[in-house]
DOGU-42696 format. One record per residue (C-alpha): residue in one letter; residue number from 1; x negated, y, z negated. Coordinates in Angstrom, 1 decimal. Layout:
// DOGU-42696
["a"; NUM; [X; Y; Z]]
...
END
This chain:
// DOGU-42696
["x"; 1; [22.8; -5.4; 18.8]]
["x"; 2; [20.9; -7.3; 16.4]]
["x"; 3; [17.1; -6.3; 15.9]]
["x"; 4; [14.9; -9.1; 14.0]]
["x"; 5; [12.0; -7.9; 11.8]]
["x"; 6; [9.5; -10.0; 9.8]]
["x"; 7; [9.0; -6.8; 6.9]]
["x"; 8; [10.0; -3.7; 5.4]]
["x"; 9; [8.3; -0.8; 7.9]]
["x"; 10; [7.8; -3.6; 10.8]]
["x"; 11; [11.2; -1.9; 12.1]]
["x"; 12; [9.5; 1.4; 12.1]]
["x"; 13; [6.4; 0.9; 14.0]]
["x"; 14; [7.7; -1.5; 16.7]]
["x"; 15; [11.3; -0.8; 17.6]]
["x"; 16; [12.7; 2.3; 15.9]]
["x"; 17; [12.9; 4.6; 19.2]]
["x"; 18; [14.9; 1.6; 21.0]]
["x"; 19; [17.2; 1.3; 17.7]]
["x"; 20; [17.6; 5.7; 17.6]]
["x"; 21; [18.0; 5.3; 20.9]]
["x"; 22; [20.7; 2.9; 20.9]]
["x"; 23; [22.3; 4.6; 17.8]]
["x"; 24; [22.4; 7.4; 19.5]]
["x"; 25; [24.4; 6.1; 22.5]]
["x"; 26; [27.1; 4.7; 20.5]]
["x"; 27; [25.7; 1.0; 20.4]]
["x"; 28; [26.1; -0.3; 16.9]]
["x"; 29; [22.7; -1.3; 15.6]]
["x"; 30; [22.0; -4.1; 12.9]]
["x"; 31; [18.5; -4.9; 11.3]]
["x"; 32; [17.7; -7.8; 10.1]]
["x"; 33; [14.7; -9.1; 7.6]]
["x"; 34; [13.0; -12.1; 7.4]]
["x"; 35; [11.1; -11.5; 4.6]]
["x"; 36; [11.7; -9.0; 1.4]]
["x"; 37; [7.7; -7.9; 1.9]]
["x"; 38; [6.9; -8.5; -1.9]]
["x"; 39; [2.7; -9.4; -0.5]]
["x"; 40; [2.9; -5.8; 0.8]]
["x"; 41; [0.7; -2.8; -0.6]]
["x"; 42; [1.7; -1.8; -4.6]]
["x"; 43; [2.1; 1.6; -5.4]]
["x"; 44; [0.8; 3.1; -8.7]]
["x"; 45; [4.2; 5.0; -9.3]]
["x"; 46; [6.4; 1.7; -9.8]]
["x"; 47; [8.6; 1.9; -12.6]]
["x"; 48; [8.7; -0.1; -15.7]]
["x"; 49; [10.6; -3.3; -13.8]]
["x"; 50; [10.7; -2.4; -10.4]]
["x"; 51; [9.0; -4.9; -7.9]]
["x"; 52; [7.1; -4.2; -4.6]]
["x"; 53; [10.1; -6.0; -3.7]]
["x"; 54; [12.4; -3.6; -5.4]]
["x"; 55; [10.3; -0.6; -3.9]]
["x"; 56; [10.2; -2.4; -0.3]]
["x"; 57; [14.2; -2.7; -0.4]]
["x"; 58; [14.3; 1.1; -1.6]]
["x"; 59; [12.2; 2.2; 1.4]]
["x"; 60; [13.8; -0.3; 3.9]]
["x"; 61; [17.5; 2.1; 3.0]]
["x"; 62; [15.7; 5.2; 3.7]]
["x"; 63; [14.3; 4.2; 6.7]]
["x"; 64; [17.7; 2.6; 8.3]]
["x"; 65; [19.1; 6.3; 7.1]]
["x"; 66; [16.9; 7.7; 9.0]]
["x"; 67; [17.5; 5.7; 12.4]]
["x"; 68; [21.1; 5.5; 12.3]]
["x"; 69; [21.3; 1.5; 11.4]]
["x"; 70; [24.6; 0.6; 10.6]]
["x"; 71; [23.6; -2.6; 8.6]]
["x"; 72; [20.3; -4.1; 7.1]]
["x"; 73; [20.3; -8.0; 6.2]]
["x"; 74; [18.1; -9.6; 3.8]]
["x"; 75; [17.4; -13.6; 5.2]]
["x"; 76; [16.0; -13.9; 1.8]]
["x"; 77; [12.8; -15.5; 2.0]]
["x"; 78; [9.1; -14.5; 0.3]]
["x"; 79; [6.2; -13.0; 2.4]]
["x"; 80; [3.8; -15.0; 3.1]]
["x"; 81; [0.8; -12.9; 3.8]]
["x"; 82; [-1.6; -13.4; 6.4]]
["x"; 83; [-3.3; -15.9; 8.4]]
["x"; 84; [-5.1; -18.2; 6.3]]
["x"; 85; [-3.3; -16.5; 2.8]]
["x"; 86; [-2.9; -19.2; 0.2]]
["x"; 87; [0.9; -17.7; 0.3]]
["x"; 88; [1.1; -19.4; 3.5]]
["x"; 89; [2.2; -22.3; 2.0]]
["x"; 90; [4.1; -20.9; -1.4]]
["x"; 91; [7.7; -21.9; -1.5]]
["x"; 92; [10.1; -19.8; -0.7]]
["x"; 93; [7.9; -18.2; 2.3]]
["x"; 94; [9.3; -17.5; 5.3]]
["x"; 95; [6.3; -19.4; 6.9]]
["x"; 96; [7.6; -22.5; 5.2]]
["x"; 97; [11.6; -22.4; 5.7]]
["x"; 98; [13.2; -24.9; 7.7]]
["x"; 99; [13.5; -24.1; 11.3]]
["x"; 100; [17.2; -24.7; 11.1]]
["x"; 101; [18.6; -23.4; 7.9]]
["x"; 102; [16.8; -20.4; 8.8]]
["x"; 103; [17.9; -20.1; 11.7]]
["x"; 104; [21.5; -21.1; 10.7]]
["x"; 105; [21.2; -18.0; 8.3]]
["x"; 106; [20.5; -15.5; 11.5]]
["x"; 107; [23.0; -17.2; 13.1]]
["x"; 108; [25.7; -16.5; 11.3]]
["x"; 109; [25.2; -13.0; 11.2]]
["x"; 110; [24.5; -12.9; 15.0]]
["x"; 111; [28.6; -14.4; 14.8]]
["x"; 112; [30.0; -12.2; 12.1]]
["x"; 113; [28.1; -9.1; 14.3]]
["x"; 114; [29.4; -10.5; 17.7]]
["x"; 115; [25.8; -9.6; 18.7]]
["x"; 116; [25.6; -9.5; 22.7]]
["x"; 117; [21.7; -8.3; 22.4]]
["x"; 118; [19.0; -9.7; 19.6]]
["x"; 119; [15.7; -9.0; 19.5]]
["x"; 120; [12.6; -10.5; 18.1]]
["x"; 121; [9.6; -11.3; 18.7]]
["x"; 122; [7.0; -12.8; 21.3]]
["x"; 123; [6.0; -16.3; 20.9]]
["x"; 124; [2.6; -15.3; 18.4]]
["x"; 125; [4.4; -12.4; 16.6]]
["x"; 126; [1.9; -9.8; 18.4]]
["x"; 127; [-1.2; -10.9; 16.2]]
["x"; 128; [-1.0; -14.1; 14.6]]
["x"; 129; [0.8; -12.8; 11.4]]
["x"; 130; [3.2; -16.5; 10.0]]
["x"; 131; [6.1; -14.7; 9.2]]
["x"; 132; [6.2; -12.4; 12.7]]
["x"; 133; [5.5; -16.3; 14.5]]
["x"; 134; [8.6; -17.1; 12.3]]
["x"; 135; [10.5; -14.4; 13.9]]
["x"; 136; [10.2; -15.5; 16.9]]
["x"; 137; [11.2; -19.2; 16.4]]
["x"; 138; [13.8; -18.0; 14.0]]
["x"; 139; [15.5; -15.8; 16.3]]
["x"; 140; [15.2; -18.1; 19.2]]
["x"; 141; [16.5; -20.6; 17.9]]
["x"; 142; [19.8; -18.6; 16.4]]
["x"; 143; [20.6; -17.3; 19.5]]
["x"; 144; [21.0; -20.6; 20.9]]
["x"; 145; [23.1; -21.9; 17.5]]
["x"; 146; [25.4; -18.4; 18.0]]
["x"; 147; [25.6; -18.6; 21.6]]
["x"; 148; [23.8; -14.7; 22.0]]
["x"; 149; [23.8; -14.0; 25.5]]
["x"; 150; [20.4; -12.1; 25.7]]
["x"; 151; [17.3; -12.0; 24.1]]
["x"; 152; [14.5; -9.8; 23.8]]
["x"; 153; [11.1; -9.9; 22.2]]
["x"; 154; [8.7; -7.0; 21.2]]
["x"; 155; [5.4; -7.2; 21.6]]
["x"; 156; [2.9; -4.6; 22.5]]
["x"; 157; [0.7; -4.2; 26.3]]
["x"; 158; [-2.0; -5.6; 25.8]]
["x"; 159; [-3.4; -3.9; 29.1]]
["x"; 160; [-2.2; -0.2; 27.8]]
["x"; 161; [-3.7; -1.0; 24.4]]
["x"; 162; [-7.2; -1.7; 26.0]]
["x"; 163; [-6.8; 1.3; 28.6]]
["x"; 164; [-6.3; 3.6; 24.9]]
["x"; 165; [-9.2; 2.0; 23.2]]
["x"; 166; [-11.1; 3.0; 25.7]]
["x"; 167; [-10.2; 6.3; 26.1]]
["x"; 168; [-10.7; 7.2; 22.6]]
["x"; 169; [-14.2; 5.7; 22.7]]
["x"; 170; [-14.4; 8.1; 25.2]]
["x"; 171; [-13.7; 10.5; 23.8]]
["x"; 172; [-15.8; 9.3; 20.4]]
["x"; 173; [-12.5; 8.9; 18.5]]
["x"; 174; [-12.4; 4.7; 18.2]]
["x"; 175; [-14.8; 2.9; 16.4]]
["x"; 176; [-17.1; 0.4; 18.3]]
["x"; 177; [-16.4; -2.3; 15.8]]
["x"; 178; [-13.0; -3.4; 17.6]]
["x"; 179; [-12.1; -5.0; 20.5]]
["x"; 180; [-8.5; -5.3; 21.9]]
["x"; 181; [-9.1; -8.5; 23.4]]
["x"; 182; [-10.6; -10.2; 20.2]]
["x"; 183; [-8.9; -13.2; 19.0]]
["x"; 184; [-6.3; -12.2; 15.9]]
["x"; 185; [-5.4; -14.4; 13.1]]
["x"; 186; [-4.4; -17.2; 15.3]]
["x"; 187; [-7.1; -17.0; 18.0]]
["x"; 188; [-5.2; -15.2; 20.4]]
["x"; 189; [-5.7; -11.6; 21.2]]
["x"; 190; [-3.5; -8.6; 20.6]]
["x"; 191; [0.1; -8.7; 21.5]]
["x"; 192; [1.2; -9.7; 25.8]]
["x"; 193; [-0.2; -8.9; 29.3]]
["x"; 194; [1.4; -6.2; 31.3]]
["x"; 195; [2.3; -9.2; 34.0]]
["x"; 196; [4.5; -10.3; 31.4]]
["x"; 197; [6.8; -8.2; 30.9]]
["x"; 198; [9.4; -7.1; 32.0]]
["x"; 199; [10.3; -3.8; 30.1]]
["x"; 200; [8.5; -0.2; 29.1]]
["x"; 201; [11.2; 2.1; 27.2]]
["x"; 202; [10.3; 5.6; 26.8]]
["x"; 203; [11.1; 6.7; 23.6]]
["x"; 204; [9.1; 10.2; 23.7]]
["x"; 205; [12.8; 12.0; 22.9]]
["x"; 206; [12.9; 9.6; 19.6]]
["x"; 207; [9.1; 10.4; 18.5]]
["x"; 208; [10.6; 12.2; 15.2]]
["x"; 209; [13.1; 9.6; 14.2]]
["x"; 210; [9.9; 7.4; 14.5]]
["x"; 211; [7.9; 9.4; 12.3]]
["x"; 212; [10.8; 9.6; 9.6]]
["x"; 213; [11.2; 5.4; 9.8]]
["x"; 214; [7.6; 5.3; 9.0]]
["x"; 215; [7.6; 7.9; 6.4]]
["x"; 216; [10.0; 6.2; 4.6]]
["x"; 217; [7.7; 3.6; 4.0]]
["x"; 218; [5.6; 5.7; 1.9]]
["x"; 219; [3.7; 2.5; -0.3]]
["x"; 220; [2.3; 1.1; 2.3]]
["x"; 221; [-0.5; 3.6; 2.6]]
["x"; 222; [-2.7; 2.1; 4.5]]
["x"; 223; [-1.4; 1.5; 7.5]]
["x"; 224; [1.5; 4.3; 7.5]]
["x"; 225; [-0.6; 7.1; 6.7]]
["x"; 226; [-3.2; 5.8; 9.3]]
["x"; 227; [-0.2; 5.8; 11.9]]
["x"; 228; [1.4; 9.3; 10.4]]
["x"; 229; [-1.8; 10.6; 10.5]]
["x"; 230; [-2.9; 10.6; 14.0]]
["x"; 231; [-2.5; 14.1; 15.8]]
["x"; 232; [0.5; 14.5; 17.8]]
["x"; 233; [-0.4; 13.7; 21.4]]
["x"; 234; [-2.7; 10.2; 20.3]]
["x"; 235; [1.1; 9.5; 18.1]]
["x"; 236; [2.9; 10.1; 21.6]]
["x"; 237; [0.4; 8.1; 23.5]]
["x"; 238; [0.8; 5.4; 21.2]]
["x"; 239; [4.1; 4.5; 20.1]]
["x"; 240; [5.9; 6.8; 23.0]]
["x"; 241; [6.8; 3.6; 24.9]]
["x"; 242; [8.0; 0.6; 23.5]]
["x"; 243; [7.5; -2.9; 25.4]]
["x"; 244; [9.3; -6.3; 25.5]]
["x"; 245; [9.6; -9.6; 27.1]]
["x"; 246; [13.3; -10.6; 28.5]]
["x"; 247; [13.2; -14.7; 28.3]]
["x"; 248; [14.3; -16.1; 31.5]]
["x"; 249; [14.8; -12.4; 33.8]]
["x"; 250; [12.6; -12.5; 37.2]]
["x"; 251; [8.6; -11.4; 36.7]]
["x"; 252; [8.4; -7.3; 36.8]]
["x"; 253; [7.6; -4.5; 34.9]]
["x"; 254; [10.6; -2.0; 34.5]]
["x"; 255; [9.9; 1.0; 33.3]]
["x"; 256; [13.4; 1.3; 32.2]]
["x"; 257; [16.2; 1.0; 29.5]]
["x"; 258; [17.2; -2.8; 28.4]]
["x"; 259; [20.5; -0.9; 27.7]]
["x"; 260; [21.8; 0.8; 30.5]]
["x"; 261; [25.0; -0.5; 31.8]]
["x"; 262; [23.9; -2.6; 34.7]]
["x"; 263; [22.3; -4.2; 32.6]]
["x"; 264; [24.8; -4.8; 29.9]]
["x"; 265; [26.9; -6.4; 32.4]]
["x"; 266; [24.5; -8.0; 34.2]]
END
């Protein structure tokens, strides 16, 4: 199975319990990036010549080490930052690459992989971000070109999301600047409603490989050490469950496994 990522550390936060998971159970995992993640936070220690790029790449190895990946690809494109970013439009972007040739690029490692699963992401990338909307088109469209028989996307519950917010107001641990419902960077709000979708994983038994992923992405400080830094249970209750969308499978919620082997020969 083929897992499709938009950055260095995405991986981490948003699938690396399905991808330990799947390790784990003798499925052979590939992760692929759309972009190399050179707009991403610059640490003070880089060496004389080394990139964010450079240190990105570093931390993207550890981090497959640490899940079990058998394989990380590079589509090759530039960051392009977030909504509204002048980057947006730089060439070389992700945001800007051809629908096709990008795709065409995904493709063919969807055919050297024989991939029988890929996964991406939902149609606004979970927040607006161009290069996560760019995954989803991207991966869409290469699983058509390759002939993938299923599809995922990741996204995150939007409904779970606003039952946690408001516990931890509750509890006076959330700020009352935010609201899960706001519009993001594209006017939509945050990630999919609990009508639609159709899987909840537990991952709870993969919490540590999580934690390692993430740690592995040690420049981007701001929001790893945000993440890392959250006492255990809020960590649990957070990132215990991961959540997608399975285009064109009846409505319902399954709290479930995408992998088990009714469904691989469904």
């Amino acid at each position: 199975m083929v897992f499709v990522h938009a950055h260095p550390d995405d991986e981490a936060s948003q699938t690396s319990g399905s991808m330990a998971r799947a390790v784990e159970e003798g499925h052979r995992v590939v992760l692929v990036y759309g972009t190399n993640g050179d707009l991403g936070e610059a640490p003070d220690d880089l060496a004389d010549g080394e990139t964010v790029a450079d240190r990105r790449r570093a931390e993207a190895a550890r981090s497959a080490e640490a899940i079990g990946t058998s394989r990380v690809v590079w589509l090759g494109y530039a960051d392009s930052g977030m909504a509204g970013w002048p980057q947006n439009e730089r060439p070389g972007s992700f945001a800007r690459a051809d629908l096709q040739e990008a795709a065409g690029r995904l493709a063919d490692v969807l055919r050297e992989e024989a991939a029988e699963v890929v996964v991406g992401y939902d149609w606004h990338g979970g927040y607006g971000h161009p290069d996560h909307v760019k995954v989803h088109q991207v991966t869409h469209r290469a699983a058509e070109l390759a002939g993938t028989p299923r599809l995922l996307e990741s996204t995150m519950n939007r409904d779970l999301v606003r039952a946690q917010f408001v516990a931890a107001q509750a509890a006076g641990v959330a700020s009352d600047d935010w609201d899960p419902d706001a519009a993001m960077g594209d006017g939509n709000p945050l990630g999919t409603p609990e009508a639609e979708l159709h899987w909840a994983c537990s991952v709870t038994d993969y919490l540590p490989v999580k934690r390692a992923a993430l740690a592995a992405h040690a420049s981007q400080v701001s929001d790893v050490q945000m993440m890392l830094g959250m006492p255990e249970e809020v960590f649990a209750a957070f990132f215990g469950t991961e959540h997608y969308r399975e285009p064109g499978r009846p409505p319902g919620l399954v709290r479930g496994w995408f992998l088990d082997p009714a469904e691989l020969g469904r």
